[in-house]
C-alpha positions as CSV (number, residue, x, y, z in Angstrom):
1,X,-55.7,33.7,37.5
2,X,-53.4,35.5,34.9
3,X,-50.5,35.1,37.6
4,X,-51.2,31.1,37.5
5,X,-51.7,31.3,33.9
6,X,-47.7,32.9,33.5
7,X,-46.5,30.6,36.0
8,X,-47.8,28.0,33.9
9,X,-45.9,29.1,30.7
10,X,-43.0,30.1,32.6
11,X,-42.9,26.5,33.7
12,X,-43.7,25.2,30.6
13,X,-40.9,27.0,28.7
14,X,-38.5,26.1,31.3
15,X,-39.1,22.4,30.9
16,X,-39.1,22.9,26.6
17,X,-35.5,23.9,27.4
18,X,-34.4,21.5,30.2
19,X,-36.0,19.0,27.2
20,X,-34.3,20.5,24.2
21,X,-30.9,20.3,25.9
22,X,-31.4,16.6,27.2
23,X,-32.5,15.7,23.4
24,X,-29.5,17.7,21.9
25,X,-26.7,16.0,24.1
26,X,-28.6,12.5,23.6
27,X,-28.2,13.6,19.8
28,X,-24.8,14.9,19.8
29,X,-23.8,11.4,22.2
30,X,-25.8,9.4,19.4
31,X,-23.9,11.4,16.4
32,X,-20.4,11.6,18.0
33,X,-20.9,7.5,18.8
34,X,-22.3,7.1,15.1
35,X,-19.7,9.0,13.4
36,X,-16.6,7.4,15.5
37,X,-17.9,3.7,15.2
38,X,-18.3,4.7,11.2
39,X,-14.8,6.3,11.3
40,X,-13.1,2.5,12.9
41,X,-15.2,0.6,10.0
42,X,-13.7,2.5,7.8
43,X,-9.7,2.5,9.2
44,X,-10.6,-0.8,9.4
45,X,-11.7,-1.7,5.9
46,X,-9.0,0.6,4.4
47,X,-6.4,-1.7,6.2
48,X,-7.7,-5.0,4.7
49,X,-7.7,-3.0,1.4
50,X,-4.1,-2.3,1.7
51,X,-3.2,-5.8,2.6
52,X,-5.5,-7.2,0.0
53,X,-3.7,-4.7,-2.7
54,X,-0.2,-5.4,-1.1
55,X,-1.2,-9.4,-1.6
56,X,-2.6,-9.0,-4.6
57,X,0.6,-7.4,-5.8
58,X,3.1,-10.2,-4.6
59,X,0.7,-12.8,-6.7
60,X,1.0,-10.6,-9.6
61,X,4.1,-8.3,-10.2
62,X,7.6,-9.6,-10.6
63,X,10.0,-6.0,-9.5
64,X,13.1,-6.3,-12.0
65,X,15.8,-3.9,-10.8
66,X,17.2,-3.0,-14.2
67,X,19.6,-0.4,-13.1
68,X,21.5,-3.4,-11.4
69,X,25.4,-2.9,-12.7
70,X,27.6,-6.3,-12.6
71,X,31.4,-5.6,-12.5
72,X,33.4,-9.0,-13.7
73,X,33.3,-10.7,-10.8
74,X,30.1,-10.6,-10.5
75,X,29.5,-12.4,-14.1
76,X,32.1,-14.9,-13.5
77,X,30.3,-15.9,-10.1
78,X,26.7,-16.3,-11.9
79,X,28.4,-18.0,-14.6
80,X,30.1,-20.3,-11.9
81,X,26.5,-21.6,-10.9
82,X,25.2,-22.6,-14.8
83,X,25.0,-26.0,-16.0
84,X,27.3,-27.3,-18.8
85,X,24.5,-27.5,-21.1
86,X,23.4,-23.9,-20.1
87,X,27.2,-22.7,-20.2
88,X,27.4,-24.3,-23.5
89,X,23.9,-22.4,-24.6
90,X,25.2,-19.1,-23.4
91,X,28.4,-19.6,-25.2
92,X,26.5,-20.2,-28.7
93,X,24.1,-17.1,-28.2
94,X,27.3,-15.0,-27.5
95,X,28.7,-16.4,-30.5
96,X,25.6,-15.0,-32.6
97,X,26.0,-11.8,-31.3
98,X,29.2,-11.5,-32.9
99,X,31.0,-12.5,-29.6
100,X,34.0,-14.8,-29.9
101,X,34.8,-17.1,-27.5
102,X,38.4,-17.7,-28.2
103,X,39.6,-14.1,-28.5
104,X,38.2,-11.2,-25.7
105,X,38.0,-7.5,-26.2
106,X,41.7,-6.8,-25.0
107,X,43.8,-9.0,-27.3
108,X,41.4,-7.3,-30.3
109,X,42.8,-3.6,-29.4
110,X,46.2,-5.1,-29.1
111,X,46.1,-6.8,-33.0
């Protein structure tokens, strides 16, 4: 009887671990599966955050390069493309600023 009786529990404790390890790699499937569909959400979510920031931005910020240099030319060209009454606007507010528009810098240094 006490041979059955350890055949029993020898049984017994080989099916606890055939269990355990069917439970643990259900669990560890169920985790992993958990964990990598959680892990998409959230590349996903961060990417619509990153195009909501980026469109949010567009709406809202003007970038003003102010390191931008114009040589002459330049200056001439955007002055080319005013209106008379915006030329004629320009030319005043020039004038204010102690700017004449009948003499230039060079023939100054030559006086």
């Amino acid at each position: 009887m006490m041979k059955e009786d350890l055949k029993t529990i020898l049984y017994m404790g080989l099916g606890v671990l055939s269990e355990t390890n069917e439970k643990i790699k259900e669990a560890k499937d169920d985790l992993y599966n958990k964990g990598k569909e959680l892990y998409e959400k959230g590349v996903i979510a961060n990417d619509e955050l990153k195009h909501n920031i980026n469109a949010a931005m567009k709406d809202r910020v003007t970038v003003v390069n102010v390191n931008s240099k114009y040589d002459k030319d330049d200056i001439l060209k955007k002055f080319d493309t005013l209106s008379s009454n915006e030329k004629k606007e320009l030319l005043k507010a020039l004038n204010k600023k102690g700017w004449n528009d009948t003499e230039d810098e060079e023939s100054k240094g030559k006086q």
